[in-house]
C-alpha positions as CSV (number, residue, x, y, z in Angstrom):
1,X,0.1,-17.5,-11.9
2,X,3.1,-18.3,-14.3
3,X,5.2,-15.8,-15.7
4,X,4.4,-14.9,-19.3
5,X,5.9,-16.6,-22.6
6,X,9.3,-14.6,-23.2
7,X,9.7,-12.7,-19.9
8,X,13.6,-13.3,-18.7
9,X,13.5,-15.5,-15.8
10,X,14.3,-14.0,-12.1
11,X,17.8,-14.2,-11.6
12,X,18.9,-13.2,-7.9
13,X,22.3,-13.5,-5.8
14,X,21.8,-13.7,-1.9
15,X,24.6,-11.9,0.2
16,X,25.5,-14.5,2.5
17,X,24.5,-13.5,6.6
18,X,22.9,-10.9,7.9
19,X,23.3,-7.1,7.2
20,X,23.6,-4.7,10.5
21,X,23.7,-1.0,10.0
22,X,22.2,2.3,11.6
23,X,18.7,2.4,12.1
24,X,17.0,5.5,10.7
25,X,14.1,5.3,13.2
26,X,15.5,4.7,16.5
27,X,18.8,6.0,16.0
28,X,20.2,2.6,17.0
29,X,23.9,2.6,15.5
30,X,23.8,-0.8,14.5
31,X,20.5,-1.9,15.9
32,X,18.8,-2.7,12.1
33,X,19.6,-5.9,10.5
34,X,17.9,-7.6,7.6
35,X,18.9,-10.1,4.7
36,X,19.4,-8.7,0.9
37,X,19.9,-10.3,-2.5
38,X,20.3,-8.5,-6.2
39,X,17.9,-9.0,-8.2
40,X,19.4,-9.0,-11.9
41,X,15.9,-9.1,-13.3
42,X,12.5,-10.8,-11.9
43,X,9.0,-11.2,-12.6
44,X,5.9,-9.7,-11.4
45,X,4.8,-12.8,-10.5
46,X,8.2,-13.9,-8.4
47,X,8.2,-10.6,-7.0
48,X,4.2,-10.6,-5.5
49,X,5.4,-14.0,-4.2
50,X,8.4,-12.0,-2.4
51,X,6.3,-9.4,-0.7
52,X,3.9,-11.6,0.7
53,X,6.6,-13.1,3.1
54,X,8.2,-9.6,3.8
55,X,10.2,-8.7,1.2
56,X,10.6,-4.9,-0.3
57,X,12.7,-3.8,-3.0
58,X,14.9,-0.8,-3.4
59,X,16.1,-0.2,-6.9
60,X,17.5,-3.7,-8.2
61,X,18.1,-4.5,-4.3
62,X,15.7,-6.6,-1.9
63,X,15.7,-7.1,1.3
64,X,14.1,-8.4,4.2
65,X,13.6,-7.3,7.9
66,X,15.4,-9.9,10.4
67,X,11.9,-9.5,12.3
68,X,12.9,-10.9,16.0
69,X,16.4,-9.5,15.9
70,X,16.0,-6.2,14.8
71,X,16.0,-2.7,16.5
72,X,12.3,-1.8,14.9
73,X,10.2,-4.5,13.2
74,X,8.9,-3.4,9.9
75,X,5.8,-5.5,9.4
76,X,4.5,-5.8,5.3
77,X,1.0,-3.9,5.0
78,X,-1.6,-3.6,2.9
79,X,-5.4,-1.7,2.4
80,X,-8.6,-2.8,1.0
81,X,-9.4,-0.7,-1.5
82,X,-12.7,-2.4,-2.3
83,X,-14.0,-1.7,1.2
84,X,-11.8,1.8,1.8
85,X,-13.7,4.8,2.8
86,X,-11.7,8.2,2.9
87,X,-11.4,9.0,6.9
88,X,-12.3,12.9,8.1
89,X,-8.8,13.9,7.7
90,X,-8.2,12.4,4.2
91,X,-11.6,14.0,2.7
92,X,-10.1,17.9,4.4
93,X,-7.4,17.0,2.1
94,X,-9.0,15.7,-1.1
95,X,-11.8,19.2,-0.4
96,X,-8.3,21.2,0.0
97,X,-7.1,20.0,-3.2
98,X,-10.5,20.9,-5.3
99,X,-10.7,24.1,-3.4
100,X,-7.2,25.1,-5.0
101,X,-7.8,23.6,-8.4
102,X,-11.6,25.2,-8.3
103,X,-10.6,28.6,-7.0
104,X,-6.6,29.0,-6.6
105,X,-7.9,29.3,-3.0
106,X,-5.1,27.7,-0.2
107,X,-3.3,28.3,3.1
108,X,0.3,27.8,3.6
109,X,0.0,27.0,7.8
110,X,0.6,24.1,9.2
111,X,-0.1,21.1,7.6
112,X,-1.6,18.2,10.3
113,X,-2.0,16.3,7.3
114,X,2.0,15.0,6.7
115,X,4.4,16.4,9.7
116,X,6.4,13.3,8.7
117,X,7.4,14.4,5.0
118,X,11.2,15.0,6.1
119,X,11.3,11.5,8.0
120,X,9.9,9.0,5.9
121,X,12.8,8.0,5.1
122,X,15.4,8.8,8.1
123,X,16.7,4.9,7.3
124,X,17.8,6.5,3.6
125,X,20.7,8.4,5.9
126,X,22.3,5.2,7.5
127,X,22.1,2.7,4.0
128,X,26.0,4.1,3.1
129,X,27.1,1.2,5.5
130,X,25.2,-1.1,2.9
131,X,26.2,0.9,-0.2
132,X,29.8,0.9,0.7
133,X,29.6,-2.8,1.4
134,X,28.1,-3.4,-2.6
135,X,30.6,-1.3,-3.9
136,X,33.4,-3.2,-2.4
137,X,31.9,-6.1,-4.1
138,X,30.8,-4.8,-7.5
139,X,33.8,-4.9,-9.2
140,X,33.7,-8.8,-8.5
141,X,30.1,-8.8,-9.6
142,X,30.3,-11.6,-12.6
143,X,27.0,-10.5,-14.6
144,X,28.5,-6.9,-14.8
145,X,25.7,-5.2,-12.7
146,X,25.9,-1.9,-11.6
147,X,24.9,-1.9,-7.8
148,X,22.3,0.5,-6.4
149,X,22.8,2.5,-3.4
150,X,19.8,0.7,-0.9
151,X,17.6,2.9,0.5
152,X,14.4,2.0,2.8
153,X,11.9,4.4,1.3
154,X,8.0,4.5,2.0
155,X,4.7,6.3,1.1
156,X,5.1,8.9,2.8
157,X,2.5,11.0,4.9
158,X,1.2,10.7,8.2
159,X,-2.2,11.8,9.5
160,X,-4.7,12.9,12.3
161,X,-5.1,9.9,14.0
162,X,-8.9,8.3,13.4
163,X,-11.2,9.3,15.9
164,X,-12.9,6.5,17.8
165,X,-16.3,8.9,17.7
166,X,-15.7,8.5,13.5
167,X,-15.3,4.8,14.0
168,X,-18.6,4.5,15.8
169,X,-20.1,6.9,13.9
170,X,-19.3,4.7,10.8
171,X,-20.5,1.5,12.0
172,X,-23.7,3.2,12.5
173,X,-24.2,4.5,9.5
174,X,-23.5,0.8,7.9
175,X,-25.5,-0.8,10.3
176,X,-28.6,1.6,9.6
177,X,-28.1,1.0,5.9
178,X,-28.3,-2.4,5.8
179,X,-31.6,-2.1,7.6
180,X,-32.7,0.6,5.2
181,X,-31.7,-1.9,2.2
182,X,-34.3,-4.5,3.3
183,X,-37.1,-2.4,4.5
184,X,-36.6,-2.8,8.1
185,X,-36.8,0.8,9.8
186,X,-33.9,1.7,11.3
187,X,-33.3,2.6,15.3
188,X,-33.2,6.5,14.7
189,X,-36.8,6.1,13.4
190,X,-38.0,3.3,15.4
191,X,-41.0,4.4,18.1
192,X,-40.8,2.8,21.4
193,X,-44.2,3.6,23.1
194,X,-43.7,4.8,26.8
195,X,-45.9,4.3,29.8
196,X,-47.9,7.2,31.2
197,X,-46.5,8.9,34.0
198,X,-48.1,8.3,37.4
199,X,-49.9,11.1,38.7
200,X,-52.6,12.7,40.6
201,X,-55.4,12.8,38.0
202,X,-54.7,9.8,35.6
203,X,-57.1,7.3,34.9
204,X,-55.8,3.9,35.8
205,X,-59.5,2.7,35.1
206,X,-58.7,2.7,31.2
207,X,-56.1,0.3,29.5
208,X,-54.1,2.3,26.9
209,X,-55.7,0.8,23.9
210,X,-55.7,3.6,21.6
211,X,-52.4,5.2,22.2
212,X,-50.7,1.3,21.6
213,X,-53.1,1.4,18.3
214,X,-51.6,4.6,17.5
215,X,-48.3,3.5,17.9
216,X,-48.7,0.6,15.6
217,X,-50.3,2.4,12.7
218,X,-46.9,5.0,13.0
219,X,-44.9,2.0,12.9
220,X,-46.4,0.5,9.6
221,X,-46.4,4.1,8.1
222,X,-42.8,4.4,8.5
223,X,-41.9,1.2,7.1
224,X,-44.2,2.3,4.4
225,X,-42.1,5.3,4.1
226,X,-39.2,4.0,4.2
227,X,-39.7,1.2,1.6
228,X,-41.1,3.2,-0.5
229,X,-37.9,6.0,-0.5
230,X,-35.6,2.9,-0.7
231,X,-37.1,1.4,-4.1
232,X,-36.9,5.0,-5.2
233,X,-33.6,5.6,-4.5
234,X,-32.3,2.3,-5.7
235,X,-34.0,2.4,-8.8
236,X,-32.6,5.9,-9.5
237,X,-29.1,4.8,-8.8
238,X,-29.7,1.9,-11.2
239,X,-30.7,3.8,-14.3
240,X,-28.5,6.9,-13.7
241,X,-25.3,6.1,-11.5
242,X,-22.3,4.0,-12.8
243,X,-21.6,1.3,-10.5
244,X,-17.8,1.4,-9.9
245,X,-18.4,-2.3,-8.2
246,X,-21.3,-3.9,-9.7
247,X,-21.3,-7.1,-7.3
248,X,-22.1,-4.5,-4.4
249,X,-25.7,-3.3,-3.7
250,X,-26.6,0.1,-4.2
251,X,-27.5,1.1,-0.3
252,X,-29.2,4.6,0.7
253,X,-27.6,7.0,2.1
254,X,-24.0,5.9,1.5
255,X,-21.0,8.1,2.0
256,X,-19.2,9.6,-0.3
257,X,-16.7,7.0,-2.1
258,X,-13.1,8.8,-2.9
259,X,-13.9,8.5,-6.6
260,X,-16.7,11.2,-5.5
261,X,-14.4,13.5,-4.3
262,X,-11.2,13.0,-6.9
263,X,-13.2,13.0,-9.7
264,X,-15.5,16.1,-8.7
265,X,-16.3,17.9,-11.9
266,X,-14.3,21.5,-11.8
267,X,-15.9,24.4,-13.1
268,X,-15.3,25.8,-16.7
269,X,-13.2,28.9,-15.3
270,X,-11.4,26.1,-12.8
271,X,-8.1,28.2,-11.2
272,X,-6.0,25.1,-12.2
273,X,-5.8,21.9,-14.1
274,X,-4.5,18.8,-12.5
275,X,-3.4,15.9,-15.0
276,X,-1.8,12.5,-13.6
277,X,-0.6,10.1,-16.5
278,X,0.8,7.0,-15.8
279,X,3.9,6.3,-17.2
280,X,6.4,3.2,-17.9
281,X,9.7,3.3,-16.0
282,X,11.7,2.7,-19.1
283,X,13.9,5.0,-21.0
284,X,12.5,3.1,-24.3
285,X,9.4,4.6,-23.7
286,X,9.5,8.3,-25.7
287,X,7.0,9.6,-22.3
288,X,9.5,8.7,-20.1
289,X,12.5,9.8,-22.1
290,X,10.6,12.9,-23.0
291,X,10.0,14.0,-19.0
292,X,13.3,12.8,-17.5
293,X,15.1,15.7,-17.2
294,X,11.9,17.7,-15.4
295,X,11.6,14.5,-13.4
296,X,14.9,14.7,-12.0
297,X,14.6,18.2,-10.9
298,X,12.0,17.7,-8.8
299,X,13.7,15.1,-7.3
300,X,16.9,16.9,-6.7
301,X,14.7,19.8,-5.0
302,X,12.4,17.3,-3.0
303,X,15.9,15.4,-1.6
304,X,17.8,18.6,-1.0
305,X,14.7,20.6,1.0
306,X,12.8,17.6,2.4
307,X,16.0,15.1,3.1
308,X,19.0,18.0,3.4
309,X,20.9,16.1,0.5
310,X,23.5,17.5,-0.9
311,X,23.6,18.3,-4.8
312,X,25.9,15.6,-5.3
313,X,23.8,13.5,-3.7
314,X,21.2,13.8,-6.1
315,X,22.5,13.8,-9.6
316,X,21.2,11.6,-12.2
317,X,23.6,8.5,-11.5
318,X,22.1,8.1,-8.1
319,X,18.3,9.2,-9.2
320,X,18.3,6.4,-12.0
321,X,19.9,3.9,-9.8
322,X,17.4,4.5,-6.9
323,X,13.9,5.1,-8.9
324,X,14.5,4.4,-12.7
325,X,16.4,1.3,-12.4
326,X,13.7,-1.8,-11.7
327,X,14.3,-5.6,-11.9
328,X,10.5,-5.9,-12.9
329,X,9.9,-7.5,-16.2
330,X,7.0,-5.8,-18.0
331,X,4.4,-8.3,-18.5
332,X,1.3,-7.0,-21.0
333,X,-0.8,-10.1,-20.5
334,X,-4.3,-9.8,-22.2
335,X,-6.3,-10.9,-19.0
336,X,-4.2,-8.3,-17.2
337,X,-4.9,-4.2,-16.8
338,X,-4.6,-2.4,-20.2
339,X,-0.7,-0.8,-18.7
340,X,0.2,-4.0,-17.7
341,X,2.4,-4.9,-14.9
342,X,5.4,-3.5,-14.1
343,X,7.4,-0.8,-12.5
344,X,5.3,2.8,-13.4
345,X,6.6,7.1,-12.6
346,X,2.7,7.8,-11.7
347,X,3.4,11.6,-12.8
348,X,1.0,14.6,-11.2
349,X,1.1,17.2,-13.8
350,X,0.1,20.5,-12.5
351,X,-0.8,23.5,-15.4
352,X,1.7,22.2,-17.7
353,X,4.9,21.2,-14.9
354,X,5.2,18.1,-12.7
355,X,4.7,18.4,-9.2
356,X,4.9,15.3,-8.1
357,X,5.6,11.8,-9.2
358,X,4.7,8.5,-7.6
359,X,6.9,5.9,-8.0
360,X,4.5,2.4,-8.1
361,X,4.9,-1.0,-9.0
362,X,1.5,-2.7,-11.0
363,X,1.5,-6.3,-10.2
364,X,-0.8,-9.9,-10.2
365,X,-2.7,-8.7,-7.4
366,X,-2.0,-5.3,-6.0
367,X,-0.6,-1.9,-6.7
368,X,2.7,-1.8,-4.7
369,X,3.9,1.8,-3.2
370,X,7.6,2.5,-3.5
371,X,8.7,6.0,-3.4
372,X,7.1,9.2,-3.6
373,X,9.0,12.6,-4.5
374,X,7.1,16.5,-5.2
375,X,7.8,19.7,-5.3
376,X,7.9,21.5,-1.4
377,X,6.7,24.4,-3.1
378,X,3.2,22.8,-3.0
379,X,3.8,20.9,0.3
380,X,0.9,22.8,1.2
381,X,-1.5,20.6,-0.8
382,X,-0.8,17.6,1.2
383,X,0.6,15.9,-1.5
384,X,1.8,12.4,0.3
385,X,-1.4,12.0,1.8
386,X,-3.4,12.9,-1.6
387,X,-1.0,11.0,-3.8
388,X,-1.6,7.8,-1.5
389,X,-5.4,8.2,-2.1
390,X,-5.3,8.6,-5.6
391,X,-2.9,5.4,-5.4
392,X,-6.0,3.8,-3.8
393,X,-8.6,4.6,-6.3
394,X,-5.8,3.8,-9.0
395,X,-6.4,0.3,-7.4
396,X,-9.9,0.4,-7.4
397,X,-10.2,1.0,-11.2
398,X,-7.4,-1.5,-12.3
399,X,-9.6,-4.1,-10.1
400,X,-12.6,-2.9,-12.6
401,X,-10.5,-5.1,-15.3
402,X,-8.4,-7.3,-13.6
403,X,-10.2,-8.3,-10.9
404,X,-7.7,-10.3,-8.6
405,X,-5.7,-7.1,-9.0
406,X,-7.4,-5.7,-5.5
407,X,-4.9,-4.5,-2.6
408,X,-2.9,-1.7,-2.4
409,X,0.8,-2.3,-0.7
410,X,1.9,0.5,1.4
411,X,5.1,-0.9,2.3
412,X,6.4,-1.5,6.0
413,X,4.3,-0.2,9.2
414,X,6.3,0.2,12.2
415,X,4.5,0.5,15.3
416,X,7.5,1.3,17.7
417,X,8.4,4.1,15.8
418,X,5.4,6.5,16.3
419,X,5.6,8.9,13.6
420,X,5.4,5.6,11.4
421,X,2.1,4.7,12.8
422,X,-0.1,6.8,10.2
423,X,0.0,3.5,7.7
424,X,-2.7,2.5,9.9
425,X,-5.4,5.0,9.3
426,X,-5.5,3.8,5.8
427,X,-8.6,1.6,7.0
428,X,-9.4,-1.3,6.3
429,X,-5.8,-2.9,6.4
430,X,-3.8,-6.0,7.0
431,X,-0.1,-6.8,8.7
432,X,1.6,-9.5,7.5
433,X,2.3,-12.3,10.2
434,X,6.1,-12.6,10.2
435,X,6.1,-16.3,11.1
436,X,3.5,-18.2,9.3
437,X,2.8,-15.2,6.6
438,X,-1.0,-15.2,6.8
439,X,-2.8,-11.5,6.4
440,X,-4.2,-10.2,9.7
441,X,-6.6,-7.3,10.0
442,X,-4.1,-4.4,12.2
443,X,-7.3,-3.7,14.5
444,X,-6.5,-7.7,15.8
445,X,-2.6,-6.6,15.8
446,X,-2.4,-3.3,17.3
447,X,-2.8,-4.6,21.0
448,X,0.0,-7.2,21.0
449,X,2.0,-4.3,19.4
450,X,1.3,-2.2,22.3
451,X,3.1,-5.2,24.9
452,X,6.1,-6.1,22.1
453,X,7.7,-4.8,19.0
454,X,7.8,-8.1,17.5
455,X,4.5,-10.1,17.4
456,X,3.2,-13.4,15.6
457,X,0.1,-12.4,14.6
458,X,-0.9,-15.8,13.8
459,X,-3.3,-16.8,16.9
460,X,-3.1,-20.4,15.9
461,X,0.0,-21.8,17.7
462,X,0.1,-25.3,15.1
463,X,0.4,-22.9,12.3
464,X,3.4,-22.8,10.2
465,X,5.2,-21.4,7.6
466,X,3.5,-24.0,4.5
467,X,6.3,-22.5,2.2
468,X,9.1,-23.8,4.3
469,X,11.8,-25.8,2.2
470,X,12.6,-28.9,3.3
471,X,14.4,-30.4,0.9
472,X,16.8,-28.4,-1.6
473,X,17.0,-30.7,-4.4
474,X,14.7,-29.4,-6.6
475,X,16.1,-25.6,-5.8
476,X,17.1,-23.6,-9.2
477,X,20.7,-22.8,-9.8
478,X,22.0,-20.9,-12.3
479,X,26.0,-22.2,-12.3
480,X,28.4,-21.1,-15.0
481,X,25.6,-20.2,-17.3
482,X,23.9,-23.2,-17.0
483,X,20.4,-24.0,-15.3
484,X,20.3,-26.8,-13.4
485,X,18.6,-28.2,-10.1
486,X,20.4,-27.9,-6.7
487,X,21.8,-31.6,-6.2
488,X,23.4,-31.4,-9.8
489,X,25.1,-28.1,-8.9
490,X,26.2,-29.8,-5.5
491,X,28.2,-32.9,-7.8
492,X,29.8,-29.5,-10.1
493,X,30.4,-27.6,-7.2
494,X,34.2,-27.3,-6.0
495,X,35.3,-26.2,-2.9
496,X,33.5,-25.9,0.4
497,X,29.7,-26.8,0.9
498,X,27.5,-23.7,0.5
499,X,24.3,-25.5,1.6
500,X,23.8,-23.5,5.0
501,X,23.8,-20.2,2.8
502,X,21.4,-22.0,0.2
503,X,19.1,-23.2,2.8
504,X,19.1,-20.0,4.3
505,X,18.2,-18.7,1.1
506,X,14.9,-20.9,0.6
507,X,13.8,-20.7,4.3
508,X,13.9,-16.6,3.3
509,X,12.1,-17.2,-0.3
510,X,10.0,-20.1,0.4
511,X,9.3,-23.2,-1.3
512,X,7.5,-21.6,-4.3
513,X,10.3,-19.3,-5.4
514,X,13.2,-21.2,-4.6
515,X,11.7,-23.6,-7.4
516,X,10.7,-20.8,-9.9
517,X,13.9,-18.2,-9.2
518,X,17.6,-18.8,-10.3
519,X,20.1,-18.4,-7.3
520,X,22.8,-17.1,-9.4
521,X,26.4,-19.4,-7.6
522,X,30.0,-18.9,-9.2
């Protein structure tokens, strides 16, 4: 996918080595390490190239893991909304939600839902190392950027873990469908017939003919039945139902998709109203401008409760640097979602005030999570978890229009940090291999995990990285204003050879990008 006619070209510099500092998760002091470049602007397209090999973005800053060297591998992940049913715990919280909206009804106990809201983001605490080090170099910065504190931050919300009864009980409830679907009666109705019992005063003169005859004509009456209650059903759902996914086959019986449950119709004295409106992260957009103020409020009051931040901490320098500053070039391309792509504030208006905003990115082919801030005042509501699900079905409806547009990014899992793990239950999912950067489903993953913190997922040992760069020469430059493939810039160049950095660079970025982005050299 190209970038779109008058979009500004990605323009990144690469910090040179590898960046150590204290790791959030295991307390390691200098057991985290990953490589980072500024992105002084980049498109949607370069940057779903980017987090398909591991890359995540903070602000204008993006980094990647050092996967076999560092303290806690962060591996990329991702859900299929398309095939995404909400688990036990997620539909208690999507019910709690409609009870309080419905009826004002809720309990402040303890909420299983999200004991993780004030750790998301422990690696937030130990990124001064790395915001000291840009600093220091800023004022040598020769496009005049403005560099952003880097912080690792997540969805964040953790959850009961998925009960292996609910799995089973799944799988047979889509295994019973599909037999419903074509007529075929299913095992819970099927009759097996069953000898007689040995006993004093049976017959064994007389063959069992009627009872066998018996049992054949209950068979044919069920599949009658059954057939019968399946055209019914299907027809119904045909005339009546909008089909949120019309390639998929209207089956009987099927759960409950989380559109069913977000979208519930309140009553006409509903306790509350709950609005979200999507909203462009630009402060040329009169939404946007309009709500910053109320936006940074909650933010300050989320960091200061949930994180212990202090008020300095959270002003609006740092707030705009961290969540309203975005590389991402908007692209409105007509094939593309009515918003467009971009970098979004996904804003949960409650009665009038904002209780929540989800920071997201919109791009080619999924909805990418970045940050999510509320008020603790409503922690109650489960609002990570619920804001994660309504991220989901976000997905799901953009897919109605753009339909390559269908996976939903959820940032880094991190199986050696426990309280990390709840990514997972967002079923189904995929980790990114961090060696040959092919998608794996996490239920193949989760038992190498279990033996090592770093894993290739990639069971086929001839399989490589295909993105690899091999040759640099065709590498984009951008060298004293001036565009210009890698062995021009080499013959321009003066003093010593940066080729080891540059071919760090590509091996990082990968053939595809290192030919589309500009590697900013002075």
């Amino acid at each position: 996918m190209a970038a779109a006619l008058g979009t500004s070209p990605t323009i990144v510099e690469y910090f040179e080595g590898e960046d150590f500092y204290s790791c959030g998760y295991c307390k390691n002091e200098s057991g985290s390490r990953s490589n980072g470049m500024w992105a002084h602007s980049m498109t949607v397209q370069d940057y779903q190239a980017l987090i398909d090999r591991g890359w995540r973005r903070s602000g204008k800053y993006v980094y990647k893991p050092v996967m076999n060297q560092t303290c806690c591998p962060q591996y990329t992940i991702r859900c299929r909304p398309l095939h995404f049913q909400p688990s036990k715990s997620h539909k208690k919280v999507l019910k709690k939600m409609f009870k309080f909206l419905s009826k004002g009804e809720f309990s402040r106990g303890n909420n299983e839902e999200e004991p993780m809201d004030s750790q998301m983001d422990d690696a937030a605490v130990d990124d001064f190392v790395l915001k000291s080090k840009l600093d220091l170099q800023s004022d040598h910065r020769p496009l005049g950027e403005d560099y952003n504190e880097i912080i690792e931050c997540e969805v964040k919300e953790k959850e009961e873990s998925l009960e292996a009864k609910e799995t089973k009980e799944l799988n047979q409830s889509y295994d019973e469908k599909e037999k419903l679907g074509s007529g075929e009666p299913s095992s819970s109705v099927k009759v097996v017939p069953s000898a007689p019992k040995p006993g004093k005063g049976a017959d064994l003169s007389k063959p069992p003919c009627r009872k066998a005859k018996d049992i054949r004509k209950e068979r044919k009456r069920q599949k009658l039945i059954l057939k019968s209650q399946t055209d019914k059903l299907e027809g119904f759902q045909i005339q009546h139902e909008p089909q949120p996914f019309p390639s998929e086959k209207p089956k009987l019986n099927q759960p409950k998709s989380i559109e069913d449950f977000i979208f519930d119709t309140l009553p006409e004295d509903a306790a509350h109203q709950l609005e979200v409106r999507l909203v462009p992260v630009s402060f040329e957009d009169p939404e946007f401008k309009s709500s910053f103020c109320q936006s940074l409020s909650l933010y300050a009051k989320y960091q200061m409760a949930i994180h212990k931040d202090t008020a300095a901490e959270c002003e609006e320098a740092e707030f705009t640097r961290f969540l309203c500053s975005s590389p991402l070039e908007a692209e409105s391309p007509p094939n593309g979602p009515d918003c467009g792509y971009g970098s979004f504030h996904q804003q949960y208006w409650l009665d009038g005030k904002i209780i929540a905003v989800g920071v997201i990115d919109i791009l080619p082919y999924c909805v990418s999570s970045v940050y999510l801030y509320y008020d603790p005042d409503y922690s109650f509501l489960s609002l990570g978890v619920y804001s994660a699900l309504r991220e989901i079905a976000f997905t799901r409806q953009l897919h109605e229009k753009t339909s390559q547009l269908s996976y939903y990014y959820m940032g880094f899992y991190i199986h050696s940090c426990p309280k990390m793990r709840y990514k997972g239950q967002y079923r189904p999912s995929d980790l990114l291999c961090p060696e040959t950067y092919v998608w794996v489903p996490i239920e193949q993953c989760l038992p190498a995990l279990e033996n090592s913190k770093y894993c290739r997922f990639n069971q086929d040992t001839k399989a490589v990285d295909e993105e690899r760069v091999n040759e640099l020469d065709r590498l984009r430059v951008l060298y004293k204003r001036t565009i210009m493939p890698y062995n021009i810039y080499k013959k321009r160049q003066k003093g010593p050879s940066d080729e080891a950095i540059v071919q760090q660079y590509a091996d990082l970025v990968g053939q595809t990008c290192s030919e589309r982005m500009l590697l900013f050299r002075s």
